[in-house]
N, C-alpha and C positions, 0 to 999 in steps of 0.2 A: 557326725551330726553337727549341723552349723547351729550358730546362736536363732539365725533365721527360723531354722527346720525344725528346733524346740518350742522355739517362743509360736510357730504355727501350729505343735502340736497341742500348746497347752492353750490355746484360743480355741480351735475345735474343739476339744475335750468338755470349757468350758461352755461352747453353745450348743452342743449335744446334751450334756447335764441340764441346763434350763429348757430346753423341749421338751426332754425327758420329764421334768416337773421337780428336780432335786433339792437339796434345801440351796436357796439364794446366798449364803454366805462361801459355802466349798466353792461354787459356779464363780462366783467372782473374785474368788482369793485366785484360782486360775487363768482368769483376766489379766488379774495384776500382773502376775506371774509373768505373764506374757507380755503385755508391756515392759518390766523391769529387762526380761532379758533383747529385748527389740534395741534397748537402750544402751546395754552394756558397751564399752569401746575393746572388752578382749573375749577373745572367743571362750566360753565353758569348757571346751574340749582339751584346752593349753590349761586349765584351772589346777592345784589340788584341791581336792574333796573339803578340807576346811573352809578354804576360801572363801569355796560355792555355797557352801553353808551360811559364811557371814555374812551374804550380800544382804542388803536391810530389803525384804517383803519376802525373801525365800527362808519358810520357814522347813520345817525337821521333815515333812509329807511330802513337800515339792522338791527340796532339794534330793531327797531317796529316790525319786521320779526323774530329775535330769540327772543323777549319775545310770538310771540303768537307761535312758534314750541314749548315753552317748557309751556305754558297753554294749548294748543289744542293738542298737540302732529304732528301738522300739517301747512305744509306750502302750504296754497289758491293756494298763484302765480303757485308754481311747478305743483299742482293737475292739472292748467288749463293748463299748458303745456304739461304736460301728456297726459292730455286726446284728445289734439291735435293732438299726433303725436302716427304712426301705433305704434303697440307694435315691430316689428320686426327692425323697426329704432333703436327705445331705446335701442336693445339689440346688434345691431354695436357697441353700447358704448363700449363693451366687447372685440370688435375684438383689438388685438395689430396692432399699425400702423394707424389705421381709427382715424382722428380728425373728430370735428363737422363737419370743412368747405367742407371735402370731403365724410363728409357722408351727406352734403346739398346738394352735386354736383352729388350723387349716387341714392340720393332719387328725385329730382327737374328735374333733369336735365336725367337720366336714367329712372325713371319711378320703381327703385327699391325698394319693400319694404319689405324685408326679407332678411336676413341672405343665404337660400338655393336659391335665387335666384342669388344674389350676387356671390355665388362659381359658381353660372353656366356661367354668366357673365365673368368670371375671365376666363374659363377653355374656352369659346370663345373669349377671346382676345377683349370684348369689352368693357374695360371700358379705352385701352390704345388707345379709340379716343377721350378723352377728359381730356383737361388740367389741368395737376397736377399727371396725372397716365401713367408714362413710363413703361418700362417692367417690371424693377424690386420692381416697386409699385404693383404694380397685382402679380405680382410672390410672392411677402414677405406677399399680402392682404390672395392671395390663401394659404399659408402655416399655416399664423394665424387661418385662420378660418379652417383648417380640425384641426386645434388645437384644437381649440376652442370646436368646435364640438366632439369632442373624450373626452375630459373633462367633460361633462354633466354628473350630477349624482355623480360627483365624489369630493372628499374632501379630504383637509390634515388633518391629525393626529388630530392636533390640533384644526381647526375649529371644529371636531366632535366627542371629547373625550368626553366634560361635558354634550353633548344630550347621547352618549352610557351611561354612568354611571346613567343617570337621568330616561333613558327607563329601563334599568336594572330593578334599584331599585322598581322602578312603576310595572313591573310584576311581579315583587316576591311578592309584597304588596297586588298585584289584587289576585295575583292564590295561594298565601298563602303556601300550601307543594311543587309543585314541585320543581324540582331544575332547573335553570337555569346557565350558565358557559358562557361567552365569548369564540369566537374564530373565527378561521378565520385570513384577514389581519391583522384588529384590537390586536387581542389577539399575534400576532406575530410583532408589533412594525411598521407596515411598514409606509411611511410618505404618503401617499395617502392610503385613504381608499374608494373602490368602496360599500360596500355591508359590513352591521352591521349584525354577525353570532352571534346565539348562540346554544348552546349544552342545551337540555332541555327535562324533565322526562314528562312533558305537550304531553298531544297525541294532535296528529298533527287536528283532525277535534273541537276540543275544541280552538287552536290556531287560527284555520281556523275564525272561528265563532265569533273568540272575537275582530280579524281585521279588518272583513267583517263589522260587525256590525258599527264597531266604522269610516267606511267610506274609508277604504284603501281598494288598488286595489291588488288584488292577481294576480302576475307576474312570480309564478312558483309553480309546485305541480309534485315533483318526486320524488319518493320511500316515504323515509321517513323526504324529505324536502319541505319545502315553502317556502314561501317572497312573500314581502306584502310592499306597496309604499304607503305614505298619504301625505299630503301638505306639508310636510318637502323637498320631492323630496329624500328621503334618504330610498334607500332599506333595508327593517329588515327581514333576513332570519334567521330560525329554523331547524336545526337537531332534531326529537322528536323520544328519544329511550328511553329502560326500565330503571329505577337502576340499573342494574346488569352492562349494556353496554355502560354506560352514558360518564366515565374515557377513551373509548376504542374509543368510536366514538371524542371524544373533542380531545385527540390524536391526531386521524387520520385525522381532520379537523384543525390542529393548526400546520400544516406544509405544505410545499408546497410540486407537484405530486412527483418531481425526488426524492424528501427525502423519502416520503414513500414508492415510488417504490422499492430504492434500499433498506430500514428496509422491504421490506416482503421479498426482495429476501433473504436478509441474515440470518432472522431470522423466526424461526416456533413460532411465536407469538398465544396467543389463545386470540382471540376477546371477548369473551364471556365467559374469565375468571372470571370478576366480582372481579374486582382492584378497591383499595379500592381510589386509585390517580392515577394520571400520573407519579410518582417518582417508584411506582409498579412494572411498566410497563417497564421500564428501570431496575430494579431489577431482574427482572425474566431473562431476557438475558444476565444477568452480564455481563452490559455495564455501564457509567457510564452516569448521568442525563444528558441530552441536552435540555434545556430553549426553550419553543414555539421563540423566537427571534433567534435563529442561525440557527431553523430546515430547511436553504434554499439552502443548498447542500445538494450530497450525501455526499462527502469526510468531512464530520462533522461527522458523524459516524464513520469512521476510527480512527479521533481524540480521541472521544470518548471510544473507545474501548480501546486503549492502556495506558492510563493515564484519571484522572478528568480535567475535563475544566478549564483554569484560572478564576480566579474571573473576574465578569463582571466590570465595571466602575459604580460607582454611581453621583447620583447627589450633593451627601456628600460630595464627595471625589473632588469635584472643590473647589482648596483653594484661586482663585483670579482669578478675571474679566479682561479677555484680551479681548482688540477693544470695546472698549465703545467709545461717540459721548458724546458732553457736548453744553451747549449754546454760546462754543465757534466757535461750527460751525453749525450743525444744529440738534444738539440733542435739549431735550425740559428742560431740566434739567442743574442749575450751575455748574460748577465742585465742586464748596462744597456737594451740595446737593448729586450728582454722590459719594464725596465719603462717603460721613455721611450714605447715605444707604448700599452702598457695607461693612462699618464696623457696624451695626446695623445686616444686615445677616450674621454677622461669615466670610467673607471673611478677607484675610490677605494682600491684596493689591490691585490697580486698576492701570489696564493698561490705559492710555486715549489717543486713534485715533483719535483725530478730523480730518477732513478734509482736504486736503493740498492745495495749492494754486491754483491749476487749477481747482478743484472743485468749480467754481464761483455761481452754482446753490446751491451750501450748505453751501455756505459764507465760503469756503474754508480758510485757515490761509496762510498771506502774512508774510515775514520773521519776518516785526516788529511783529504781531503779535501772531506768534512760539515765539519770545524773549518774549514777555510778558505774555502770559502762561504759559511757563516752570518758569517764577519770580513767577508766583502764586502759580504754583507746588510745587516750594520748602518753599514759605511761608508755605502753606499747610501741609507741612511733616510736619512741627515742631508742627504747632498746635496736628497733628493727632499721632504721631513716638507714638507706635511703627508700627502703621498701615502705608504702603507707596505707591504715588501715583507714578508711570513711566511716566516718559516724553515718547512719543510715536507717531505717525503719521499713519493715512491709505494714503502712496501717491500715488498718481493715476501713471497707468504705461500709461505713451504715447506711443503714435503711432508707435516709433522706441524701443520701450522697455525699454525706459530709465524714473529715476526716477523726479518727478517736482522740486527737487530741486539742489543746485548746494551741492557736496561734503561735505565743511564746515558747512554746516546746518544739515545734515543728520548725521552727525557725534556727534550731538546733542544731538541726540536723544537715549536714551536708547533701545529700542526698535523699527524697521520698518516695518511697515506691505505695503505690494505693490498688490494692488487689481488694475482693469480694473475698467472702469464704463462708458466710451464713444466708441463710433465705436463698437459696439456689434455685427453688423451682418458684422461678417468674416470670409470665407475662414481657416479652418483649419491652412494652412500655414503661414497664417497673424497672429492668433492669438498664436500660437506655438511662431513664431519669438517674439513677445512681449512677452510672458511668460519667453522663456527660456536666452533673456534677462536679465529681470528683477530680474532671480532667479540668475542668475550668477554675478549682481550686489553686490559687498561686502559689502552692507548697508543693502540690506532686509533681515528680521530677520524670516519674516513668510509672505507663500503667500495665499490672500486672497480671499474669494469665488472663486476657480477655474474658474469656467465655467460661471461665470455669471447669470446663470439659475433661474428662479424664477417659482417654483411649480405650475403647472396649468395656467400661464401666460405666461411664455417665456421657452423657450427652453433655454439653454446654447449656447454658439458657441462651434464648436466643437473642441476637444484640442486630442492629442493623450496622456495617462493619464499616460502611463508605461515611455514614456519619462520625463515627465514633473518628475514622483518622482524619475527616476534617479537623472534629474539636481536636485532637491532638497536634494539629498543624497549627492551629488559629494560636494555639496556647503552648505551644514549645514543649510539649511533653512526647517522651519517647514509650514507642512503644517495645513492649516485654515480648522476645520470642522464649517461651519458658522452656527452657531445654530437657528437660526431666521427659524422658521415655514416653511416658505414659500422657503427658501434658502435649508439648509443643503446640503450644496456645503462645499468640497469634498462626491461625493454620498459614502455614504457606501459601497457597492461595492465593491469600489479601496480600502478601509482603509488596507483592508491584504493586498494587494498588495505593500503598503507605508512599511507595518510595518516588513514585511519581508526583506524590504530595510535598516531596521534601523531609518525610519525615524518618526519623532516626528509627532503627531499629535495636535490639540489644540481646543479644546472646547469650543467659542468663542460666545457671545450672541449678537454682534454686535448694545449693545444698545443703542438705540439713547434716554431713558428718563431713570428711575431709576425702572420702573416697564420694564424693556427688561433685565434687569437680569435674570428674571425669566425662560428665554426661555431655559438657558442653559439645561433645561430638557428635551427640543426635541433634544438639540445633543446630549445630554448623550444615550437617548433613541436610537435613530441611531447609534450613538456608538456601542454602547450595541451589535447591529445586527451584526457588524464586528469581535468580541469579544475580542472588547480593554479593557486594563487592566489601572489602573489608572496612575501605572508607565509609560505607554505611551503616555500619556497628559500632554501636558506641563500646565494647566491651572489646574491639580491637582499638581504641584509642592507647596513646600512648600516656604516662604518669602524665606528663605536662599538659597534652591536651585533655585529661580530664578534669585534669586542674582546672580550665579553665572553663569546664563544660560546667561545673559546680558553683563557678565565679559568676556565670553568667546567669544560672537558674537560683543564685539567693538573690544575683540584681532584681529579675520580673516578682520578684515578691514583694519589692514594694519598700 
């Protein structure tokens, strides 16, 4: 039982207890609960039992409760509330917007116990006869859940990279000669993945046979494709062609339709030539290679044809962590610790965003203390020089687009990052006016997750994208590829669109403990897709040339 897998158990526990109707004080000492252990920097399970006891908010009820999740693997309380309540409630938990008390008032009080029944409610106007649900609760319930519902089955990159790589390897190991190959979204980078392809020398009723057996449900059977579903929830589809066709079909399955549409029109390709790769395959057209990750235009091919592709960005080539969180606001990790790791992995300096003062949910930074972190900072250099930490800030853009702090403090700051994180659901034009703002602000240095958006959970608000990297061109400001899983705000997408502009883009892990370094590999990987080169990230600059990038954004301030 990880700290994760407790701290989730005692978060449902507690919004089952408040549906349920329990008293308000149990419900949210388990809240806490959950939080505190979210936060810890050592695992419960390495703990002794004292210890665990003296963490300040686990008191003598909770702590009896995470010694038996991590002997049983299992918490009693929660089972029995579980088993309580419909399975189609528990799974409101999911909807964005639905709290316990109005999924008490949906289930008690409507007679609802489903998710599909709920939309149906919504789309008759009747949950806006009882209090708590005006129009625009039922409007925002109905949007979440056709969200909600169109997400099923589906995953980011990252929740379902180390199950592909571990299914991989487990069939080559089972079926010994044939060849298996990735492809599909997967094999093309994208950050949602519907459906795990792969390309394989395996005839298709040998496939059939070996999923059937092992209890998965066969969900398609055309030409020379399957897919097969088993209690992962996670579709594994098969291309099953000869040797000779293996390089020609993984190809033609590792780019999307308009790409390959327009490679057959342009070119008299032989499928069935029997290429010994895919680099082959691009040989024979004397054209130059295009990477499964760019194949999602046609006019990639153009590019291609007349010169080689710039090198792609790697994950090397990030030489310092910009937007990192510390325990000075609501990362999990000290700023020491933050930066003993960032110089432990080869980086050459850390940026550190803590929170700014209106952020009062992340224990945002009051002026005293921005003055007293930046004393720490500079202790810090000296222990650490040649390695150097940036004084920096994420500060929330208000409501009128302005930044939370007055001039003089901002002016502090070596670096400003200006992100959104309240008032989400806006109107286009609302959220335009705070961006474009914010960006015309002579303090912010880089703007942060765009769109707000979180993969699979929320939508972004919506922004108009080609304005937005104007203003960021006309006013020197870089924009944030927020690397974090779930983010990767700015979408890839726009990246060409930025970079055609001149404008900087930055590779950014937004982490809140010392293992969210790590993420910087799902921006790179999205990168990648746009076919940024490393000179275009500012986050592969090197110490000196940040230096100088710092030099030059306190000059436009005036």
């Amino acid at each position: 039982m990880t700290n994760e897998a407790i701290a989730d158990n005692f978060s449902l526990l507690g919004k089952l207890m408040d549906i349920h109707g329990e008293n308000s004080f149990k419900t949210k000492s388990y809240a806490m609960a959950a939080y505190t252990i979210e936060k810890l920097p050592a695992e419960l399970v390495n703990m002794p039992e004292d210890k665990i006891f003296a963490i300040k908010g686990i008191g003598s009820a909770i702590g009896q409760k995470i010694i038996e999740q991590i002997e049983t693997g299992k918490l009693t309380l929660l089972g029995e509330y579980i088993a309580n309540t419909p399975p189609g409630i528990l799974e409101m938990l999911s909807i964005k917007g639905i709290g316990p008390k109005k999924i008490a008032t949906i289930w008690k009080e409507l007679g609802i116990e489903t998710i599909g029944e709920l939309l149906y409610a919504c789309e008759e106007n009747r949950l806006m006869l009882y209090k708590g649900f005006g129009e625009k609760t039922q409007q925002s319930i109905k949007e979440s859940i056709n969200f909600y519902l169109g997400s099923q089955g589906s995953y980011l990159y990252q929740q379902i990279e180390n199950f592909a790589i571990n299914v991989e390897a487990k069939l080559k190991a089972f079926f010994k000669n044939p060849q298996f190959y990735s492809t599909g979204a997967f094999k093309r980078q994208m950050e949602v993945i519907d459906t795990l392809d792969w390309v394989t020398t395996t005839d298709k009723n040998t496939i059939t046979s070996f999923f059937t057996k092992n209890g998965y449900e066969q969900m398609a059977d055309n030409g020379n494709y399957a897919s097969f579903k088993g209690p992962e929830n996670i579709t594994l589809g098969f291309y099953t062609v000869t040797t000779t066709g293996i390089y020609s079909q993984l190809f033609a399955t590792s780019c999307i339709e308009a790409f390959f549409e327009a490679w057959q029109q342009q070119f008299d390709w032989d499928a069935n030539a029997g290429y010994p790769n895919e680099e082959a395959i691009f040989a024979a057209q004397n054209i130059n290679y295009i990477p499964p990750c760019l194949r999602e235009t046609a006019e990639i091919i153009k590019e291609a044809k007349q010169a080689p592709l710039p090198s792609l960005i790697q994950t090397k080539d990030i030489k310092g962590i910009i937007h990192s969180h510390s325990k000075w606001s609501d990362g999990a990790n000290t700023l020491d610790e933050m930066a003993k790791a960032a110089i432990t992995k080869g980086y050459e300096y850390l940026v550190i965003s803590d929170h700014s003062k209106t952020a009062f949910y992340a224990q945002g930074l009051s002026v005293e203390r921005v003055l007293a972190q930046q004393e720490q900072i500079e202790e810090l250099n000296t222990q650490f020089a040649p390695f150097k930490i940036f004084k920096s800030i994420e500060s929330d853009i208000l409501n009128d687009g302005s930044l939370d702090y007055e001039p003089e403090i901002l002016a502090r700051f070596d670096v400003v990052i200006a992100s959104i994180h309240s008032n989400l659901k806006m109107q286009e034009d609302k959220a335009m006016l705070r961006l474009l703002n914010a960006i015309e602000n002579p303090y912010t240095s880089i703007l942060g997750h765009m769109t707000g958006r979180l993969l699979l959970s929320r939508n972004g608000y919506p922004v108009n994208h080609a304005k937005i990297i104007d203003a960021c061109a006309a006013n020197n400001v870089v924009i944030e590829l927020n690397a974090h899983p779930r983010r990767l705000d700015i979408d890839w997408r726009w990246i060409k669109a930025a970079l055609d502009k001149n404008v900087l883009i930055s590779i950014n892990p937004d982490a809140h403990s010392t293992d969210g370094y790590n993420d910087c590999r799902y921006g790179v990987l999205a990168a990648q897709k746009a076919g940024l080169a490393a000179s275009q990230n500012l986050s592969s600059f090197s110490l000196t040339q940040f230096e100088a990038f710092v030099e030059g954004q306190k000059k436009k301030r005036g």
